[in-house]
Structure formats: C-alpha cells, structure tokens
C-alpha positions as CSV (number, residue, x, y, z in Angstrom):
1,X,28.4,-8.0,-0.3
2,X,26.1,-5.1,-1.3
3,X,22.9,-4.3,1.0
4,X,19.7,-2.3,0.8
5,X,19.0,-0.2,3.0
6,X,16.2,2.4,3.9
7,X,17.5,5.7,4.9
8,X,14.4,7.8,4.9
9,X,10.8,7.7,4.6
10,X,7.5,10.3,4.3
11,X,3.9,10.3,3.2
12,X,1.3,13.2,2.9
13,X,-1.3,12.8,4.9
14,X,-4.1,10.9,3.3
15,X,-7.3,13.0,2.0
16,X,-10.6,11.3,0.9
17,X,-10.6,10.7,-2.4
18,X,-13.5,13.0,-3.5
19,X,-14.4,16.5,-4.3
20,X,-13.5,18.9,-1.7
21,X,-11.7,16.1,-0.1
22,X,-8.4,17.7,2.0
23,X,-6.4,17.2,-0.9
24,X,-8.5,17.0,-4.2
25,X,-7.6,20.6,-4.8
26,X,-3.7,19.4,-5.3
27,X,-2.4,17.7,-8.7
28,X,-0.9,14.3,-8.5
29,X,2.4,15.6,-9.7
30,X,2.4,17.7,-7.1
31,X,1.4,15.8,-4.4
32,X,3.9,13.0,-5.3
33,X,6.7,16.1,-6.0
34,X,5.6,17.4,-1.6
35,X,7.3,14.1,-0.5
36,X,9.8,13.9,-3.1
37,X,11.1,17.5,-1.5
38,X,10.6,16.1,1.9
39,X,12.5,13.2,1.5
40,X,15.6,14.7,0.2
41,X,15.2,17.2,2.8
42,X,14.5,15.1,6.0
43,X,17.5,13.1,4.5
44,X,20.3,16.4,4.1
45,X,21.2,14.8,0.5
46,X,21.7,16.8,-2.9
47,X,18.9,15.5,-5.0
48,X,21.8,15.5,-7.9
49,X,22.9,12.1,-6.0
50,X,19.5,10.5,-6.7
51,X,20.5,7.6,-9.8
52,X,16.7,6.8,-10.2
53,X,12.9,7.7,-9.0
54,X,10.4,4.5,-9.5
55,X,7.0,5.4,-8.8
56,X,4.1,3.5,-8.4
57,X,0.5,4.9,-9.8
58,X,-2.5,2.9,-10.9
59,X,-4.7,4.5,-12.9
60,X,-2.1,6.1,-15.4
61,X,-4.9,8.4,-17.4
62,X,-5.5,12.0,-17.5
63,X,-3.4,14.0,-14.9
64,X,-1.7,10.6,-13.9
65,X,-0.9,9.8,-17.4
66,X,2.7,10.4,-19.3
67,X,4.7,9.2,-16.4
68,X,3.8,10.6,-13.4
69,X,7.2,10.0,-11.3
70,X,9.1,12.5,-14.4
71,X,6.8,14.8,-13.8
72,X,6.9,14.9,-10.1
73,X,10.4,14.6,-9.7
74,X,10.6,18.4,-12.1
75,X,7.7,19.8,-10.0
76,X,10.1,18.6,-6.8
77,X,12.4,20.5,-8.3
78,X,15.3,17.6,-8.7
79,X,17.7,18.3,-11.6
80,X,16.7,18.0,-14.8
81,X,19.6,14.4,-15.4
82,X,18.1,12.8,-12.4
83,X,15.4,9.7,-14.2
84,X,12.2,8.8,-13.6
85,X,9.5,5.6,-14.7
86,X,6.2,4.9,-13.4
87,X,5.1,1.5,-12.4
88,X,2.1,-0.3,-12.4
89,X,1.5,-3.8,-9.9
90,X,-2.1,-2.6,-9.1
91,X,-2.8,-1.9,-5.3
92,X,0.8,-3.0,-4.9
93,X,2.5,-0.7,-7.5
94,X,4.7,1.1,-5.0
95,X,5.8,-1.5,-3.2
96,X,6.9,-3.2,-6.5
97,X,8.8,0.1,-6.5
98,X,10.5,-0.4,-3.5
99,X,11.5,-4.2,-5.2
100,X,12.6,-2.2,-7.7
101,X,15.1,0.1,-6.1
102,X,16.0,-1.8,-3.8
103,X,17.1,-5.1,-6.0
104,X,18.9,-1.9,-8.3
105,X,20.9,-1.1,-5.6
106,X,21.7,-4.9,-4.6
107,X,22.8,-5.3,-8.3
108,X,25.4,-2.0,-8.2
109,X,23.0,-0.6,-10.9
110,X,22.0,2.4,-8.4
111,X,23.8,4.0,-5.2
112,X,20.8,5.8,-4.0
113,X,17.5,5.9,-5.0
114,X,13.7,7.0,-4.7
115,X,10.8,4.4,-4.7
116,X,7.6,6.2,-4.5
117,X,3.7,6.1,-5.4
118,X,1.0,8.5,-5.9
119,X,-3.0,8.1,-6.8
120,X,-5.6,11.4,-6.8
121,X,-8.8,9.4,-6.9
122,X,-10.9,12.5,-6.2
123,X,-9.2,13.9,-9.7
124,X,-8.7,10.3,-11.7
125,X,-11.2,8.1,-10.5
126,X,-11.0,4.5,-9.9
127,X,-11.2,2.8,-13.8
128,X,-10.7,5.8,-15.3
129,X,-8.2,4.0,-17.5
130,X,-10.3,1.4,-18.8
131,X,-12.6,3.0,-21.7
132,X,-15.8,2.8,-22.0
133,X,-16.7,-0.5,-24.6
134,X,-13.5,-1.9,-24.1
135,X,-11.8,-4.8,-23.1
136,X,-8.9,-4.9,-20.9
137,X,-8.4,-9.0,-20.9
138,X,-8.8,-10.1,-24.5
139,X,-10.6,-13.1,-25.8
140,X,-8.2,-15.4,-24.8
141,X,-8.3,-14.8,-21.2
142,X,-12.3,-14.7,-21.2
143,X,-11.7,-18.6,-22.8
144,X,-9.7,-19.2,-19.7
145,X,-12.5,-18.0,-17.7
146,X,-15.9,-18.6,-19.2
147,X,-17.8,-17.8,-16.5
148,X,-16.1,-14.7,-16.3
149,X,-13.6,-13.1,-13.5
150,X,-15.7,-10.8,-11.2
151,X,-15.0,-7.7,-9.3
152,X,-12.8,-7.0,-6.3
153,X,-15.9,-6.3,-4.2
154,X,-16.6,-10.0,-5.3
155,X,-13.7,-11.8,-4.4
156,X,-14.2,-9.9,-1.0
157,X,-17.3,-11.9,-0.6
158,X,-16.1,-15.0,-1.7
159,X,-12.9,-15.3,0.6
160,X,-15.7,-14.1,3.4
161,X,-17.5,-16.9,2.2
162,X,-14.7,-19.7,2.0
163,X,-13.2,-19.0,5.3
164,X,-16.4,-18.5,6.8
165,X,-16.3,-15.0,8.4
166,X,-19.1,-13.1,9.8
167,X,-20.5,-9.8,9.3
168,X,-19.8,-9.0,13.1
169,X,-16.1,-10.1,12.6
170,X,-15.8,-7.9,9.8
171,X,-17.1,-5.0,11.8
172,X,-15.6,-5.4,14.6
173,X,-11.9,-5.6,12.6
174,X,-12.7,-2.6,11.0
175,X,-13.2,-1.2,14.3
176,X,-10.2,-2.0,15.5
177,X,-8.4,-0.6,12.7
178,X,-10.3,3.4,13.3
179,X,-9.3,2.5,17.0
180,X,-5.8,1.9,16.1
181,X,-5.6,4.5,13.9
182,X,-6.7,6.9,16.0
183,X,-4.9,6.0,19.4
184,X,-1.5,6.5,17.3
185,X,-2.2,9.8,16.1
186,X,-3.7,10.7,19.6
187,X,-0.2,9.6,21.0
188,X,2.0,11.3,18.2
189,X,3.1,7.9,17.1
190,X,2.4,8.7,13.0
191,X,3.9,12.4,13.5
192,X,6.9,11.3,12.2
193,X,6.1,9.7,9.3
194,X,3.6,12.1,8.1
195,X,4.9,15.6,5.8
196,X,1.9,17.9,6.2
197,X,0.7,19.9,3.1
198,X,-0.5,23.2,3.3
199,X,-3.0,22.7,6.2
200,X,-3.8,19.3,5.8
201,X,-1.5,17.3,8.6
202,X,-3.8,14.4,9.9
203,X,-5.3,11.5,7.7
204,X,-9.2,12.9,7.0
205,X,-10.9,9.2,6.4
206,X,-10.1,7.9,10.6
207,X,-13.0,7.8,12.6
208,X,-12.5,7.5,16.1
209,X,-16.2,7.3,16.8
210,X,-16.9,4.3,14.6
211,X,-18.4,1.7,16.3
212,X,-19.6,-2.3,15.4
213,X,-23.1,-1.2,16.1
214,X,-22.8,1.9,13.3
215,X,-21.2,-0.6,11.0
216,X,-23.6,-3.0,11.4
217,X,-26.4,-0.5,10.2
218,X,-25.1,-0.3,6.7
219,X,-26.1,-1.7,3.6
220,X,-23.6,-4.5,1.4
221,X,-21.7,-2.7,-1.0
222,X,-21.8,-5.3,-3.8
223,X,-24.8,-7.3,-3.6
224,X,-25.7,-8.2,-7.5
225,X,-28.7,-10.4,-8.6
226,X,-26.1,-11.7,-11.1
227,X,-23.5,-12.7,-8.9
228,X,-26.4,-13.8,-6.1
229,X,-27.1,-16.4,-9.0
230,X,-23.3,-17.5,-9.5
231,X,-22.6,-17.5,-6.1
232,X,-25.0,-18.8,-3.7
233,X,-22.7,-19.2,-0.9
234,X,-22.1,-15.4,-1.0
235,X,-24.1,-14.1,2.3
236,X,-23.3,-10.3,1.2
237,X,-21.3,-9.3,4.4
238,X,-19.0,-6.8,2.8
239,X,-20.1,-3.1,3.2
240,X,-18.1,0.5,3.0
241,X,-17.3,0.0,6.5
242,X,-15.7,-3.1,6.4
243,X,-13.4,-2.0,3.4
244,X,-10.8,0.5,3.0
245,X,-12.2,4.1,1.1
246,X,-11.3,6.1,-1.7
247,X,-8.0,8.6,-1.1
248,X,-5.4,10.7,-2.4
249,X,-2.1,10.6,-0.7
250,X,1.6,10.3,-1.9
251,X,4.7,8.4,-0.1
252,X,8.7,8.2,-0.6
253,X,11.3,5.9,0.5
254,X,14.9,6.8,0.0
255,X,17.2,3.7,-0.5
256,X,21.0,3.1,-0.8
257,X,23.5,0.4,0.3
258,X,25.1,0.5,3.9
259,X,28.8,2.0,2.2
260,X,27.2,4.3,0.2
261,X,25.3,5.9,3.6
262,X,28.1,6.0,5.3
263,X,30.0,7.6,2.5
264,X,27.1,10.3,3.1
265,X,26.7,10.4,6.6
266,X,23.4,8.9,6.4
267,X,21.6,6.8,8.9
268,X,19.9,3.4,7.8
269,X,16.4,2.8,9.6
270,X,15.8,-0.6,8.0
271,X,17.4,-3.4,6.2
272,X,15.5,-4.4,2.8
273,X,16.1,-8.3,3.8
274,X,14.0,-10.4,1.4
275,X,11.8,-10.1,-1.2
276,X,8.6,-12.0,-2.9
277,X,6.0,-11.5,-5.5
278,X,3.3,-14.1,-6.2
279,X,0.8,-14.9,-8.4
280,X,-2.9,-16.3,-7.7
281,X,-6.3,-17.4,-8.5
282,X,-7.1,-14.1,-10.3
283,X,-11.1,-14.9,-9.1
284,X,-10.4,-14.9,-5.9
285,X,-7.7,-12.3,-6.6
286,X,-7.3,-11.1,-3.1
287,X,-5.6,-14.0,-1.4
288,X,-2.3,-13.9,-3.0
289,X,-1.0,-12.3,0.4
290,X,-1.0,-15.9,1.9
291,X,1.3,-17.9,-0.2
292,X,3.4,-14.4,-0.6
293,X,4.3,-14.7,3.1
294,X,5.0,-17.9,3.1
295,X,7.2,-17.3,-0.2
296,X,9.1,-14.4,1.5
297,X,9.9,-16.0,5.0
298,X,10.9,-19.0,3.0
299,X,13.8,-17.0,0.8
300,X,14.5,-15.2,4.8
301,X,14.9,-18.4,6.3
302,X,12.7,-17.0,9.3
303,X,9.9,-18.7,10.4
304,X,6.6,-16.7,11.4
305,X,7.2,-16.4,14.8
306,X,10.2,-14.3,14.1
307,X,8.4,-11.5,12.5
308,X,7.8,-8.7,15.3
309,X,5.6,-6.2,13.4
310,X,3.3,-7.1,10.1
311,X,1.4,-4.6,7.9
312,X,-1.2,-6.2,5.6
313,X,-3.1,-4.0,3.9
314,X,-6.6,-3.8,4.3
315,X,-8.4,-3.2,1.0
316,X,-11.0,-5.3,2.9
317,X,-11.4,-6.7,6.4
318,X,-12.1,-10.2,4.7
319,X,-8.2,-10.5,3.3
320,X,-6.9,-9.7,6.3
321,X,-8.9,-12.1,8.3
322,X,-8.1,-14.9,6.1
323,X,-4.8,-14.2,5.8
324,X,-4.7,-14.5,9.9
325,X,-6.7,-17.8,9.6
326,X,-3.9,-19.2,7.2
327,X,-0.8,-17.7,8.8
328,X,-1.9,-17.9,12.4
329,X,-0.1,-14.5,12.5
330,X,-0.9,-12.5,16.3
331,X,-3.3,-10.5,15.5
332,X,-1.6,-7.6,17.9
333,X,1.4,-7.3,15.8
334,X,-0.8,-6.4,12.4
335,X,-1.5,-3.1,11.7
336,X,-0.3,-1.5,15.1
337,X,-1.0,1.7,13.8
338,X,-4.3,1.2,11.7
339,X,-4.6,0.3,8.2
340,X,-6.2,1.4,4.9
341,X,-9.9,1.0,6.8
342,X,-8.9,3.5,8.6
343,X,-6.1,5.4,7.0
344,X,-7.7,5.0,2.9
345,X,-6.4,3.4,0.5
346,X,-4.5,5.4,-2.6
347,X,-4.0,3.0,-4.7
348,X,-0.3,3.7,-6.3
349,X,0.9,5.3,-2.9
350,X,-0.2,2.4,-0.5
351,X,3.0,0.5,-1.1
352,X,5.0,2.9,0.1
353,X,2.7,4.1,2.6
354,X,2.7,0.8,4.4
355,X,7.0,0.7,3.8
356,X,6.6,4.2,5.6
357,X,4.5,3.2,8.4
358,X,6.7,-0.1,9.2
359,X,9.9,1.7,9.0
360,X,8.8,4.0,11.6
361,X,6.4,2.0,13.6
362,X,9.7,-0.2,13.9
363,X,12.3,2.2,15.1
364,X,8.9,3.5,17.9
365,X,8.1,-0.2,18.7
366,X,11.6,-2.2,18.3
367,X,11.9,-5.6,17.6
368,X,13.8,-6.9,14.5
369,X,11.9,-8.3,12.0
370,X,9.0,-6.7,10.3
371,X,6.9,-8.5,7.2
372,X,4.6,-6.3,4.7
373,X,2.4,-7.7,2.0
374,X,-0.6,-6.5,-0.1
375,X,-3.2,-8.1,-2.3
376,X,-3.3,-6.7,-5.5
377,X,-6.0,-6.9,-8.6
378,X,-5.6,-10.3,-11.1
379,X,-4.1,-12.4,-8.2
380,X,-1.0,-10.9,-7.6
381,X,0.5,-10.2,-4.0
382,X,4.2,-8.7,-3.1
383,X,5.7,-9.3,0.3
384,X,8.7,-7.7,2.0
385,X,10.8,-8.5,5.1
386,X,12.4,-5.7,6.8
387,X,15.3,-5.6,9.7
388,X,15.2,-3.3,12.1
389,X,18.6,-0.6,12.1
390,X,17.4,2.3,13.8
C-alpha cells in the first residue's frame, strides 16, 4: 500500500509585508522560486524527477496573477516539462497544496512532488483582487445572509465574545507567541528550517520585547459604529497585537512515497497520515479549526491525547484560544516555536510554513504524532496529522 511521505522542507524567512519591509524589494515569483531551488537542493534530487508543483497564493492579481507556481518553478530554474497550478483555500491555500500532493502521490498519479505557497503583501496587498464596486458573493449568497457576512476582524470579536475571552488573555497569548518565537531562534531551533535570502536570515515581525503591558496600550483594530449596533456583545478586544501582521514569505515541501525515496536515497522526515477539510458558519468564519480536528483525529483513529506537537495558526489570538477551550488541547504542545503573532502571516505561504515548522520542530522535539490546522476566510478549515520518521 502506497504512502506519503515528506522528504524535505524550507521557508524564507518571513519579511513584513510593507514597503521597505526585508523582502518587499523581491518578486513573488522569485521568492516562491528561492525555496523551490533550496528544496531540490537540501534534497540532492534532479528537479527533472519533480511530476508536479501545487502552490498556494491568495490574492492571485497583479504580480501574483497568471499562475504564480509556473512562474516560480521557470525562475527556479526547473525544466521547462516539469508542471505547475496555483491554488487558492484562502489562509489555508498551501496546506490544501500539501492535500493535494500528497493524496496525488497516494493515488500513484505522482512519485514526487512540490506543494508550496507564496504571498508578497507589501507588493499585492491584502484584497487586491476584489475590484473596487464589485461583488465577490452574488445576490444569492447575500439572500442567504441578509444581514450580511462581516469581516475577519469581526468574527475575531465575536468568537472573543462567545467563548468569553478577555483582553488580558489575548495579550498575554500573543505574548507568549513573541516569547516563543524568539527563544527558538535564540536557541537555533528554526535554523533549519529557514533558507536565508540575500541578507535577510531571521523573521523581521518577532519582538522579543513585547510585553502584556505594551499590548494592553493599544487601540481595537476593528471597532465599527455599524457592527457596535449589530453586535452588542462585541467588547472590542481585538487589536494589532493580539493578531498575526502583514508578511511576505514563501515555503516548500517535497513529497514522495516511502519506495520511491528509497529508490532515491532519500530520507522521510514525516509520514502524511490523515487528512480533513471542513466547512463552517462562514460568519463566524474562523472556528472551522475545531470540528477540523475532530474530523482528522476521527479518520486517524487517534484520540487527542495522542497528538505530541500541534500548530494552529494564529491569524488571531481569539481562534486559537477557542480552539483550546473546545479541544482541551495542552497549551505547551501548541505552537512550540511561535506562531503567525509572532512569525506573520503570508497568507498563500502559511500552509506550508506551519508543515515546515512541524516537520522540523518534530524531528528537534520527538514524539510521534503531530496535528496542524488553520482557519481560513468563508468558514473553511484544513487539518493534517503527521508521524514522526526522522
């Protein structure tokens, strides 16, 4: 019986996403292309053997428009037969890549393949595919919802709201996560993981010096006298600091069965066990990572307490929190090595950022079972269960 398995894995380091950021001077096809090269590199393969490259980007417009992954996988300079497609599951985009490829390589329809994401927000801007005057939902989904479906920002108040976390807790998580983040660079933990571009070798948005009392001092991010009417409950806790910023970055996983790796001499790191994708209440939006883990660990036949290391990403401190609340999940195995507070959040790479980070942060922490999952925009969540091989 076929497996997945993940042979390799790199990200750039992650820049802000905003001019003069520490990589806003670098295209998107490039900076996808850095860790295509790395990949195949780190690896020792021909890039010839690569059957596919699925990529994940979000806002497909301007210089991430026409199919980014093609693009990148030329400027990597791959031969001109291997394939590309770009995908798009919102935040989660690249790890519906890694789906993808992996359930490609479980069907015999790939041997070895690249699933990959890339987002430049300091060059394409958050919405920057969405025109101004138009309508991305149609008249029959505004009939579904007449009061309307609200921002992200929104739903990060409202799960605040419903699950009744405080501004403090918020604070104090995101805290945690530039604490994190910066005791595992500190200790070289992320080194390996991480293909420096040019200059740029560390993630630029980590603050080591962050503190709950800074935090506290600034403003709500998304407090609307149209939404204070709709939503009364909504005590406006959510702020920049308690969400994850705006970055560029790039990341690459390298997948192929157990036979075909050792046809190449290659070493699996991690097992792609099981798979999920979900969908939820798309006002809410955020909290589809709840019933995703559940979905997953069901079709793994683990239970909870199985799962050594989680990531789940933080797009805000609220999704996180609730998804502890609801799992019971131990708060020390999430997001060992920081999250998107900390590390940024771009967009089309995260999925395979987070893959990257787990792969790793498994073979440097051990245990056998690791468990990834991401909210993504229009209630959707994907969740993946990994098996330590390194």
């Amino acid at each position: 019986m076929r497996d997945a398995v993940i042979v390799e894995a790199v990200r750039t380091p992650i820049g802000k996403g905003k001019p003069g950021g520490a990589l806003s001077g670098v295209h998107p096809v490039d900076l996808l292309a850095h860790t295509l090269r790395a990949l195949v590199d780190r690896a020792g393969i021909d890039p010839e053997l690569v059957d596919d490259v699925i990529g994940g980007t979000v806002d497909q417009v301007g210089e991430q428009a026409m199919n980014t992954t093609r693009y990148a996988v030329l400027a990597a300079g791959f031969p001109e037969s291997v394939p590309a497609t770009t995908v798009d599951r919102q935040c989660g985009s690249s790890q519906q890549a890694v789906h993808f490829a992996a359930q490609g390589v479980l069907a015999g329809a790939y041997d070895v393949v690249i699933a990959c994401g890339v987002e430049s927000m300091s060059r394409v801007p958050m919405w920057s595919n969405v025109l101004p005057g138009t309508d991305p939902f149609g008249p029959a989904v505004a009939a579904r919802y007449p009061d309307g479906l609200v921002p992200q920002g929104i739903s990060a108040e409202l799960i605040a709201a419903k699950w009744s976390l405080s501004r403090a807790e918020m604070d104090r998580f995101a805290t945690d996560s530039h604490r994190k983040a910066a005791a595992a660079r500190y200790a070289g933990l992320v080194d390996a993981e991480i293909a420096p571009l040019g200059d740029v070798r560390t993630d630029e948005s980590v603050r080591p010096g962050t503190t709950p009392e800074v935090l506290a001092g600034l403003r709500p991010a998304f407090a609307d006298p149209a939404f204070e009417r709709r939503f009364p409950q909504i005590d406006w806790s959510v702020t920049a600091g308690n969400s994850s910023p705006i970055n560029d970055g790039a990341a690459a996983v390298l997948i192929t069965s157990s036979e075909t790796a050792a046809r190449l001499g290659l070493r699996p790191l991690a097992r792609l066990h099981s798979f999920a994708v979900t969908g939820s209440d798309p006002l809410l939006m955020l909290t589809g990572v709840i019933p995703a883990t559940e979905r997953v660990l069901r079709r793994a036949g683990l239970a909870l307490s199985d799962i050594d290391l989680f990531e789940v990403n933080e797009a805000f401190a609220s999704v996180v929190l609730a998804w502890q609340a609801e799992t019971g999940a131990d708060p020390a195995k999430v997001n060992v090595h920081g999250g998107a507070i900390a590390l940024g959040h771009p967009l089309g790479a995260s999925g395979a950022r987070l893959m990257t980070t787990l792969v790793h942060a498994l073979r440097t922490r051990g245990g056998r079972y690791a468990l990834q999952t991401m909210c993504e925009a229009g209630g959707l969540a994907n969740a993946t269960v990994l098996e330590n091989l390194g």
